[in-house]
C-alpha positions in Angstrom: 0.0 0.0 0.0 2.5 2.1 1.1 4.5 1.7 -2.3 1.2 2.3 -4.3 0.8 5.8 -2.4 4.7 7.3 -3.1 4.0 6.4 -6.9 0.9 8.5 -6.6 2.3 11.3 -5.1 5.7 11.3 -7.1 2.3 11.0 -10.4 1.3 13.7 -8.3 4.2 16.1 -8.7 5.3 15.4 -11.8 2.1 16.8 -13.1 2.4 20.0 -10.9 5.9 20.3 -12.2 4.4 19.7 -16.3 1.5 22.0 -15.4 4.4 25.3 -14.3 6.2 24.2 -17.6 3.3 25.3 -19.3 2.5 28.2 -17.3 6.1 29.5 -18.0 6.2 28.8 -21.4 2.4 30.6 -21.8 4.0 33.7 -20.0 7.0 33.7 -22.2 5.1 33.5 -25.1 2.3 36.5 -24.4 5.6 38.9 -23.5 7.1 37.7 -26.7 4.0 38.4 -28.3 3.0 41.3 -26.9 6.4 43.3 -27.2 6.9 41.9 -31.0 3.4 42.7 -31.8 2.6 39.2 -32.7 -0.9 38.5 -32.8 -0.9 35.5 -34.4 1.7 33.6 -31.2 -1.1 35.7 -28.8 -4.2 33.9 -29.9 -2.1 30.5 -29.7 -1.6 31.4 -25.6 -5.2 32.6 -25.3 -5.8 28.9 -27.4 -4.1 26.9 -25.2 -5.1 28.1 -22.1 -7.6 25.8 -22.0 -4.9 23.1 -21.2 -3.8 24.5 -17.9 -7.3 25.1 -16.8 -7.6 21.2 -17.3 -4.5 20.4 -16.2 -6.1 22.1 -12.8 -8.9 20.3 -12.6 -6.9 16.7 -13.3 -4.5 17.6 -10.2 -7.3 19.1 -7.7 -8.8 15.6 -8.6 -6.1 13.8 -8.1 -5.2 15.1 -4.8 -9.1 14.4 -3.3 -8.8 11.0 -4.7 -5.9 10.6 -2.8 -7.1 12.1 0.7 -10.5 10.1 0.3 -8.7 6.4 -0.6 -5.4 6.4 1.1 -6.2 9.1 4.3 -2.4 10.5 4.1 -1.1 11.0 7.6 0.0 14.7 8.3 3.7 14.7 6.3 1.9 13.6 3.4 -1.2 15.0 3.7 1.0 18.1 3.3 2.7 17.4 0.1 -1.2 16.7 -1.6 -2.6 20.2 0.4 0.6 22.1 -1.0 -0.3 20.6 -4.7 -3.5 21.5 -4.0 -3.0 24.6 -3.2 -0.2 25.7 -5.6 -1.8 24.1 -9.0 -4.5 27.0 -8.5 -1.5 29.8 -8.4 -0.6 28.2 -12.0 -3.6 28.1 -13.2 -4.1 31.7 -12.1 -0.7 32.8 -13.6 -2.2 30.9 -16.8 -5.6 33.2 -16.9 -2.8 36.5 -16.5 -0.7 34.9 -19.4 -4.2 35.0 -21.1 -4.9 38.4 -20.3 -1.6 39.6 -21.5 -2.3 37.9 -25.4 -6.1 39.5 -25.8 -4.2 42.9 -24.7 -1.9 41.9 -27.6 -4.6 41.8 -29.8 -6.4 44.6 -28.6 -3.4 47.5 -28.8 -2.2 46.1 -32.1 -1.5 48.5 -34.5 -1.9 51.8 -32.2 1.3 53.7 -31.2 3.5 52.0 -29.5 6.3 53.6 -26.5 9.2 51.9 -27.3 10.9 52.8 -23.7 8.3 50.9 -21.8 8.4 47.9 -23.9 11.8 47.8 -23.0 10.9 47.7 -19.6 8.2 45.2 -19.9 10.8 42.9 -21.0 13.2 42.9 -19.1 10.3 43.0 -16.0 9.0 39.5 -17.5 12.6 38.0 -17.5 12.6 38.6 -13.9 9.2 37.1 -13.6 9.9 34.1 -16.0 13.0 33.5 -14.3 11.5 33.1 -11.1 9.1 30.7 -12.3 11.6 28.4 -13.7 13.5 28.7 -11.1 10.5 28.0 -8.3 9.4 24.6 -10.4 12.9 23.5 -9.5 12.8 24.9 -5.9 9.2 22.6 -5.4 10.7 19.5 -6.6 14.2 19.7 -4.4 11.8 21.2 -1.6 14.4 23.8 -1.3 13.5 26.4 1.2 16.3 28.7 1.2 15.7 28.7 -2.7 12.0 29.6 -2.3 12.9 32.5 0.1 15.8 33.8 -2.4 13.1 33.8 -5.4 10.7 35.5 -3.3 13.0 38.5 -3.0 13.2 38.5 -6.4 9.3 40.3 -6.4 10.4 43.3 -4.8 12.4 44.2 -8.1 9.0 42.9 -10.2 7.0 45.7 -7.9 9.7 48.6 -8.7 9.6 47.7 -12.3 5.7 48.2 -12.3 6.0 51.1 -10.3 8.5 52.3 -13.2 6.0 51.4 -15.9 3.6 53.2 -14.4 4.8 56.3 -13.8 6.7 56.6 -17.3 3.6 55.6 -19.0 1.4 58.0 -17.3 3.9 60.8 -17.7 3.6 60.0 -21.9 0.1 59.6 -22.1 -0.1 63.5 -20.9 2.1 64.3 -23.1 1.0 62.5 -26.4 -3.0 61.9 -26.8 -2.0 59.5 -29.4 -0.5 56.8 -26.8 -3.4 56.7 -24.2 -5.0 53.8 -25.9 -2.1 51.8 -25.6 -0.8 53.4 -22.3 -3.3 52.0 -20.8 -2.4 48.4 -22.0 1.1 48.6 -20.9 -0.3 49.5 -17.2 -2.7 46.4 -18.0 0.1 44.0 -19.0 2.7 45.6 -16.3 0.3 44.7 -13.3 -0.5 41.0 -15.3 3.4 40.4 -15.4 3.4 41.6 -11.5 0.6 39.5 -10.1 2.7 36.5 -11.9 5.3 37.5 -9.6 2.8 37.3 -6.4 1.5 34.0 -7.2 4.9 32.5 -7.6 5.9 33.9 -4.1 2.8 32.2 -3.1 4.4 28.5 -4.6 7.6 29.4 -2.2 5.0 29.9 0.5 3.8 26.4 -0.5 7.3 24.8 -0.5 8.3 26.1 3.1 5.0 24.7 4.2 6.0 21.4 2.4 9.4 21.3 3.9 8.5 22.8 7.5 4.6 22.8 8.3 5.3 26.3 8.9 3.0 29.1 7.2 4.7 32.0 6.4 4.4 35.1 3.8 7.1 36.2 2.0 5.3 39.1 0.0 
């Protein structure tokens, strides 16, 4: 029995790590999209969210079937509560990764500020970094890793700050860039609540490692 339950849960994780693959990948992509003007590469992340939303519903499944048939004493019936818990920051991060693509779509053609696209970018490195780096940090159960990554969302918040105020500054200055100014702000805060909801996976791997709740934001 107690062989049948670690090959669930390592079934388990290995789908929570597949499912922040494709959360990563769908932010990359919408940046990409959305600083090259790529409509096309936008509709195909707004497409293909659909796959994370079911890749959510597979895990939440998953993890009651396993606290229903196999009553997980309280070490394991962490690791299922932390899946749990952190598959819906993906899938979350997904529906932002989706919101970024229709903005895509939406500012396309209008005048673009090629300053704060700049900024965008290099704001969703930061971002996609840390969610690379956080998939890692949830399969080694690294704690220290999670709490370095987490700091990481301070520079995230500065960067929107940044966008913000730039963007604001131009749209009083040039009419013709309120339309999109008001996407960048859109995609900036997007990219940024990325960031909280990856702090909210190191959350989830302290509590994995340590039974401790704590808040890194």
């Amino acid at each position: 029995m107690r062989k049948q339950f670690d090959q669930e849960l390592n079934e388990l994780h290995i789908q929570f790590t597949n499912m922040g693959v494709l959360v990563s990948e769908a932010l990359t992509k919408s940046v990409k999209a959305f600083i090259n003007h790529d409509v096309t590469l936008a509709q195909t992340v707004i497409d293909d969210d659909q796959i994370i939303n079911k890749k959510e519903v597979e895990l939440e499944e998953a993890c009651a079937k396993i606290i229903a048939l196999q009553q997980p004493v309280v070490t394991d019936l962490r690791r299922v509560v932390s899946v749990m818990k952190a598959c819906s920051d993906w899938e979350r991060m997904g529906d932002h990764a989706s919101s970024i693509a229709k903005t895509t779509i939406t500012v396309k053609g209008k005048k673009r500020i090629s300053h704060v696209e700049a900024l965008l970018a290099d704001m969703a490195k930061v971002v996609i970094e840390m969610a690379n780096r956080v998939i890692t940090a949830y399969t080694l159960a690294d704690i220290e890793e999670a709490r370095a990554i987490a700091e990481l969302d301070e520079r995230v918040d500065n960067y929107l700050l940044q966008i913000t105020q730039f963007t604001i500054a131009e749209m009083k200055a040039d009419p013709k860039v309120v339309f999109n100014g008001s996407g960048y702000i859109t995609v900036a805060s997007d990219v940024e609540r990325a960031a909280d909801y990856i702090t909210n996976i190191c959350e989830r791997i302290i509590y994995l490692k340590t039974g401790e709740i704590v808040e890194l934001n």
